[in-house]
C-alpha positions, 0 to 999 in steps of 0.5 A, spaced: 826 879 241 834 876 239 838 882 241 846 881 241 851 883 246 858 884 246 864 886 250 872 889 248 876 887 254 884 888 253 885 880 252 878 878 250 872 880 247 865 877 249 858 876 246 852 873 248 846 872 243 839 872 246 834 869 243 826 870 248 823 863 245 823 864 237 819 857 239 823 853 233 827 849 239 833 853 238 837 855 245 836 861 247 842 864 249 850 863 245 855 866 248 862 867 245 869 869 248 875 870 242 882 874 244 882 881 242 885 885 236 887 892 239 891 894 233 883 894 231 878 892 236 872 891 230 877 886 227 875 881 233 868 884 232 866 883 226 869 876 227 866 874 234 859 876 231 860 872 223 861 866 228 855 868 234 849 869 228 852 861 224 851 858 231 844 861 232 843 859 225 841 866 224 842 873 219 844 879 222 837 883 219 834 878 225 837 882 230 832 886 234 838 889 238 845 891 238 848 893 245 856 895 246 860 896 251 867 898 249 875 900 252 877 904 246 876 911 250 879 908 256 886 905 252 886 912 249 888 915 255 891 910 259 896 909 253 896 916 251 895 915 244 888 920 243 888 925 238 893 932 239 889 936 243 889 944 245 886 948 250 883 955 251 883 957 258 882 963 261 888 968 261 892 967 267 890 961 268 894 956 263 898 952 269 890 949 272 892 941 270 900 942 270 899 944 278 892 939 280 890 939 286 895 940 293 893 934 297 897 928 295 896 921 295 903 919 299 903 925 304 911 923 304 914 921 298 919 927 296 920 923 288 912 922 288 909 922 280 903 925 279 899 924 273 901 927 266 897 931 264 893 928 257 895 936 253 902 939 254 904 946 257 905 948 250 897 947 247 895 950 253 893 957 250 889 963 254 883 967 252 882 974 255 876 974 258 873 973 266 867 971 269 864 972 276 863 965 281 855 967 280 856 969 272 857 975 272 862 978 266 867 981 269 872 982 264 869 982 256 871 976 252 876 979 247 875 976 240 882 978 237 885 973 243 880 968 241 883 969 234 890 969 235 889 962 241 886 958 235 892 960 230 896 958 235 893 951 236 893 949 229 899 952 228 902 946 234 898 941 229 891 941 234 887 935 231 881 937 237 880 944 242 876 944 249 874 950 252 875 951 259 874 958 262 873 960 270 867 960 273 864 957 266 858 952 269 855 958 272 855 962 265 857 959 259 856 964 254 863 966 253 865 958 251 859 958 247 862 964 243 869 961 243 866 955 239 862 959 235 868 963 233 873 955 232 866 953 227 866 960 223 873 958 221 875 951 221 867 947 222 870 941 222 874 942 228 872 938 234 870 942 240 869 940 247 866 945 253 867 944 259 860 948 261 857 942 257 861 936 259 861 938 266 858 944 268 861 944 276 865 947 280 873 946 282 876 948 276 882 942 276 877 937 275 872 940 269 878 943 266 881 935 265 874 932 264 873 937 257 881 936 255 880 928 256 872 929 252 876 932 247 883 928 247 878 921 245 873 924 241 876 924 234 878 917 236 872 915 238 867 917 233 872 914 227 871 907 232 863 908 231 863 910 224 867 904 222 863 899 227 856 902 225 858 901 217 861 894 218 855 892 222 850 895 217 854 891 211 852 884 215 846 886 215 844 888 222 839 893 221 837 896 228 841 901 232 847 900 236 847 902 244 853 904 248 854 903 255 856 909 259 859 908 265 854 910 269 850 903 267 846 906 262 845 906 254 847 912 249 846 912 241 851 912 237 851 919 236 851 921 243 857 917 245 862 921 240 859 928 242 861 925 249 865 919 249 868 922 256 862 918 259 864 912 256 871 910 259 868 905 265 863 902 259 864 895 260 865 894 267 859 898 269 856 892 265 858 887 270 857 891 276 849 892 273 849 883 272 851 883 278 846 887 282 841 883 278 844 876 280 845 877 287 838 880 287 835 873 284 839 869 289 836 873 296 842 879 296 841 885 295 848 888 298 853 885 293 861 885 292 862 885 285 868 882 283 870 881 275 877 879 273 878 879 267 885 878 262 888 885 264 885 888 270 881 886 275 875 890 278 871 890 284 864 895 285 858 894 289 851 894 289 847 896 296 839 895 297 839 892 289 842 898 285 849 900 283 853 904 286 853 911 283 859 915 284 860 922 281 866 923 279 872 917 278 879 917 276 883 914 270 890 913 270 891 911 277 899 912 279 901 906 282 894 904 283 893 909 289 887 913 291 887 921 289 893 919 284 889 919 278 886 924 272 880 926 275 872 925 271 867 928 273 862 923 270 857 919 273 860 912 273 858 906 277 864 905 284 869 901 282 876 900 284 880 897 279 887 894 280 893 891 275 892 884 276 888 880 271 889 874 267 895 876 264 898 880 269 906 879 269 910 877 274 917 877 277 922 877 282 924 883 286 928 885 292 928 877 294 920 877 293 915 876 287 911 881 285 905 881 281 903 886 275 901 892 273 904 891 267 899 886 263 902 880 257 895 883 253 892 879 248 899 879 244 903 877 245 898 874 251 901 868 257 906 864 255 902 859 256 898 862 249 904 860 245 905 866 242 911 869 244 910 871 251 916 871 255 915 872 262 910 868 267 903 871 268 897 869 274 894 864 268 900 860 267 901 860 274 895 857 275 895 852 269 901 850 274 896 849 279 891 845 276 887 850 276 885 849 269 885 845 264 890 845 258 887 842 253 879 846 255 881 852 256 875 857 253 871 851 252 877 847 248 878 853 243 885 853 245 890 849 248 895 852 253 903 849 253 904 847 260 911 846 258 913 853 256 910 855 263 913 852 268 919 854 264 918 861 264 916 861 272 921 857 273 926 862 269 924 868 272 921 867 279 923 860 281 931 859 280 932 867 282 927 865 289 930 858 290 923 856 289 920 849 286 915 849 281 909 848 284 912 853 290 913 858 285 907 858 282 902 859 288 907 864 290 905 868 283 897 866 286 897 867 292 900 875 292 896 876 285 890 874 291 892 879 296 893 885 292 886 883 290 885 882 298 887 890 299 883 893 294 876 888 296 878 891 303 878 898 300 871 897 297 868 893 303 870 896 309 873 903 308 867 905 305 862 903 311 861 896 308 860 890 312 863 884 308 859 879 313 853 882 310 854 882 303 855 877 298 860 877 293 858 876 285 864 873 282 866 874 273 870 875 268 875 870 266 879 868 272 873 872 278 871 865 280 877 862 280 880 867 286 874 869 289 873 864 294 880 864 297 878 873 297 871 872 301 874 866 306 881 871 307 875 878 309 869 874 311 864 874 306 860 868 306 857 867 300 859 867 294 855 866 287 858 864 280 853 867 275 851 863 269 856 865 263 860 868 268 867 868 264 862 874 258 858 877 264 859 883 262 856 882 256 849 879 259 849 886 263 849 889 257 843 885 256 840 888 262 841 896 262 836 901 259 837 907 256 839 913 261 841 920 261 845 924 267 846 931 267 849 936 273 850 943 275 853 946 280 849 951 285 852 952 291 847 955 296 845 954 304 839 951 305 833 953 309 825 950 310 824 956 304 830 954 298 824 950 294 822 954 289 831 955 287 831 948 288 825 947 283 828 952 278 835 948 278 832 941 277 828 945 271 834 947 268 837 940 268 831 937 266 831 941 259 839 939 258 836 931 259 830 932 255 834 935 249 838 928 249 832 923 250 830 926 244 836 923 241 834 916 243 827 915 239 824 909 243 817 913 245 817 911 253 817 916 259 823 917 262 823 915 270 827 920 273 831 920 279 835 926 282 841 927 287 844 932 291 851 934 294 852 936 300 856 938 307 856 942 313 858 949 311 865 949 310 867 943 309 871 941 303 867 935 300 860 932 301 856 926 301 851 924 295 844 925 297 838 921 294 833 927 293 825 926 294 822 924 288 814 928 286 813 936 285 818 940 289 814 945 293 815 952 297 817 947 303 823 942 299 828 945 303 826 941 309 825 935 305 832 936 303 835 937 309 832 931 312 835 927 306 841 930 308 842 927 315 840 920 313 845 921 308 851 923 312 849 919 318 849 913 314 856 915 311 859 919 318 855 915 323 854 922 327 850 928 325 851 936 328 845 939 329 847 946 329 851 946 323 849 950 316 847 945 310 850 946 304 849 944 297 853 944 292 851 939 286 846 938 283 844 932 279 838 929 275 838 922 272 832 920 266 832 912 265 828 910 259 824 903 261 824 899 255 821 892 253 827 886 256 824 880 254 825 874 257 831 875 263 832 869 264 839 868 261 840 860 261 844 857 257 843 851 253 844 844 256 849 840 252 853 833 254 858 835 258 865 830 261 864 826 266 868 828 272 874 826 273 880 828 277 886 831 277 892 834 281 891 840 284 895 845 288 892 847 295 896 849 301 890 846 307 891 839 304 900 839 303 900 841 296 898 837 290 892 834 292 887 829 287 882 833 286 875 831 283 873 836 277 865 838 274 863 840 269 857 845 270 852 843 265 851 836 268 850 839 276 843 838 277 839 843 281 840 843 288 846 838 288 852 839 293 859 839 291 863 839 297 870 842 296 876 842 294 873 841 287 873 845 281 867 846 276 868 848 270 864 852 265 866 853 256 869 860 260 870 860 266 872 856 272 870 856 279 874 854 285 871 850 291 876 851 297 877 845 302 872 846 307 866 850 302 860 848 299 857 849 292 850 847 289 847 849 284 841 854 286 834 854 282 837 860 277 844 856 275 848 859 278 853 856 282 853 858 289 859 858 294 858 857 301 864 860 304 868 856 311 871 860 316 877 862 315 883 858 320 890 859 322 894 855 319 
């Protein structure tokens, strides 16, 4: 089985070809990292893969697998640039974007910014209609209003409609006649439903989920079918998988019908190869953290799964929770923050501030030479010695150490009176600590015990942080996965294919619901079947499901993992047991004589499939004996002569005691003064983590 994977971040795409032992002595694993083209992301494609098959000496019809997990949704959103859109509401309910929801995400600021909603006022147009909370049709739905909406939003030049009317997740009829109707007079206008992109209830959250479905959608399914026909002219015959944000893999086909579920593609990736990395090495509690050229994104994994969230936010105002664009999608938990790579840094009120905005892959680091102006983390870490110059991404390019220093002195280190070297830890220093508060976030904030977890570092530039992180909030163990700089990608090779539907049913719950319960669960295993019967692989899906639940009169409920097996008459009361567990983990109390409520509904299909070889080794080469050369750490006064390995010469067990660097093709990895690594039996580098002292 050779399959191929690849990544599209906002600085770098990522591949990995994986060969499961063609016997012809061949290294079973390539891997590849080039900059990204985000004009058009398949330029960078098409040219990595062109570059993959000649390394592996091979035609793209050898390929038994193409798997992909892409930003394009996600850019789209993020930088307003998706298609025209309209939405048809309900009348009188026009203004549910523009007035979100009332709690704020700074209870204070009297200037806060809230999110901009993704389709103006004026694309908002109102059908007459009205459905019931339980979907009983309280007002007909009035055929000259659809009429004279779809008039309106072509008129106003609308590329792509969603639909969202009251109360549709409890009776979708009248949506699916509004579409009906757009199809009779335009078929090849794109329609979104919000009853089949998110059929729950709280009308602010599904009514943004439908209106950014159909927002990317066309820009979506022209990025796929440009894709899918390049591959096929390079003779890559077999199928193309998409990541979901959710962890698993979708067709094609399904991801332009709903591209909504693919807005967290590649990170879900990672967090999977971390999941599937801390559990090679002994820990099933996992603190992932990827940090890559433009962002930097934690997640987790308890007891060996990734964890899965309900909903998520997108285009987070000043990185602060509850100040983004609600999705109500299943995605995996993730918290991501401006601080990668290429995040820019400067001087601000007498401080150095660091990010969100980003250098990107163009103009880049001004290390790139090309014609980046102001001082990112990756020049600042050049300056530190933290990377060599002359191999950067496997020697594939070679960073000007000159133009950096001068771009960080310009802008941080003459406005500060700083030195050099000063400045730039500075720039380091406070890029790890926003990291810090977001790990705080993941970790603590969330029940989490960082003592009790290990963290799993990738991206481009996780493992070169990610010491100075765990050491700062008592992590003990930290493991730098094999081809950590394209990890991703290699969680890419680890996913299967999964579909998830949901519904809302609100409903008490006694020892005597089993038979409601049975029926929802029938319901969303239809929806689930409609789509596996899309995927054509021939294996039985392994089902799981979950509910949403609170104690009756509260605003917001706990995931609930639900009993697997045939739902009796008495499920009600093995819900309700799985409920406790759930809100005691999470709340550390119970309350006996409170009401159980539930609210959402959800199934999960996982589709088993054939992985090959796991074993993701790469291939040995001759590397550079060690060396040395003057790093930046402040334990040891400064610049300090410091002893820098290659990966690929570390023999198994073989202790590195730190300070040290190792260094991979596409990653480097920093070993604190005081810390230990070795190279476990998988070859992964493993960090043990000293205690962090007073200075």
């Amino acid at each position: 089985m050779i399959r191929v994977a690849f990544d599209i971040g906002g600085t770098f795409t990522d591949f990995v070809l994986h060969n499961d032992g063609n016997g012809e002595g061949a290294s079973r694993t390539h891997v590849l990292k080039i900059p990204s083209t985000p004009d058009d992301p398949g330029v960078a494609v098409m040219a990595g893969l062109q570059q993959l098959l000649a390394r592996a000496g091979i035609g793209g019809d050898a390929i038994d697998g193409v798997l992909h997990a892409t930003t394009v949704a996600t850019n789209a959103v993020l930088e307003r640039k998706g298609a025209a859109t309209g939405l048809i509401t309900t009348k009188g309910f026009r203004d549910v974007l523009i007035i979100g929801r009332q709690k704020r995400y700074e209870t204070y600021d009297l200037y806060m910014a809230k999110p901009e909603p993704l389709v103006p006022r004026r694309h908002i147009v109102e059908v007459t209609e009205r459905m019931d909370h339980d979907g009983a049709v309280v007002t007909p739905l009035d055929v000259g209003s659809i009429d004279q909406a779809i008039d309106t939003l072509r008129a106003a030049g609308a590329e792509t409609i969603a639909v969202s009317l009251l109360h549709a997740y409890a009776n979708p009829a009248h949506e699916q006649a509004i579409r009906a109707r757009i199809k009779a007079r335009f078929p090849a206008l794109p329609v979104s439903l919000s009853s089949e992109i998110s059929p729950k209830f709280r009308e602010y959250e599904r009514t943004n989920t439908a209106v950014a479905n159909a927002y990317v959608k066309p820009i979506v399914e022209r990025y796929m079918d440009r894709l899918e026909g390049a591959l096929k002219q390079r003779g890559f015959t077999r199928t193309l998988m998409v990541m979901q944000s959710s962890g698993g893999l979708v067709t094609p086909a399904i991801a332009k019908n709903f591209p909504i579920r693919i807005i967290e593609s590649g990170p879900a990736a990672g967090v999977l190869m971390g999941g599937i990395v801390g559990t090679a090495e002994g820990w099933e509690h996992v603190i992932t953290f990827d940090m890559g050229g433009t962002t930097a994104k934690l997640g987790a994994v308890d007891g060996g799964s990734p964890a899965i969230m309900p909903t998520f936010e997108i285009g987070h105002v000043r990185y602060k929770k509850g100040s983004g664009l609600p999705i109500n999608v299943p995605a995996v938990e993730l918290l991501e923050i401006g601080a990668g790579g290429g995040s820019i840094a400067r001087a601000d009120r007498g401080m150095i501030a660091v990010g969100p905005e980003s250098a990107g892959a163009e103009p880049g680091p001004v290390c790139y030479d090309q014609g980046g102006e102001h001082p990112t983390i990756t020049d600042a870490n050049l300056i530190l010695g933290y990377i060599d110059p002359d191999w950067f991404n496997g020697g594939a390019m070679t960073l000007n150490r000159e133009a950096a220093a001068r771009a960080i002195m310009e802008h941080i280190g003459e406005p500060l009176g700083l030195g050099l070297g000063e400045a730039a830890w500075g720039i380091h220093l406070v890029a790890t600590m926003n990291m810090e508060n977001a790990l705080r976030v993941v970790s603590v904030e969330r029940g989490r015990d960082p003592r009790r977890h290990a963290m799993v570092a990738f991206g481009g530039a996780g493992p070169l942080h990610a010491a100075r992180l765990a050491r700062a909030i008592g992590i003990p163990r930290v493991i730098v996965p094999q081809g950590a700089g394209v990890g991703s990608a290699i969680g890419l090779l680890q996913a299967a294919p999964r579909i998830d539907v949901s519904i809302t049913r609100v409903m008490l719950l006694d020892d005597n619901v089993g038979g409601a319960i049975a029926e929802i669960y029938g319901e969303l295993e239809t929806r689930a079947r409609a789509e596996l019967d899309q995927m054509a692989t021939g294996s039985a899906p392994l089902w799981s499901r979950q509910g949403y639940m609170r104690y009756a009169g509260q605003g917001f409920e706990v995931q609930v993992e639900m009993p697997n097996g045939p739902i009796g008459a008495n499920f009600g009361a093995a819900a309700k047991a799985a409920f406790n567990q759930a809100y005691l983990q999470k709340h550390k109390f119970l309350d006996p004589e409170a009401r159980i409520e539930a609210v959402d509904w959800s199934l999960a299909a996982t589709l088993p499939q054939a992985q090959g070889d796991a074993d993701m080794r790469l291939p040995q080469t001759a590397g550079r004996a060690p060396h040395g050369r003057a790093v930046w750490f402040p334990e040891m006064g400064g610049y300090t002569d410091t002893r820098i390995i290659e990966r690929q010469i570390l023999g198994e067990g073989e202790t590195i005691h730190g300070p040290a660097i190792v260094e991979d093709p596409d990653s480097t990895a920093v070993i604190l003064p005081g810390d230990v690594g070795r190279l476990s039996g998988n070859g992964h580098l493993i960090i043990d983590i000293a205690e962090e002292t007073a200075p």
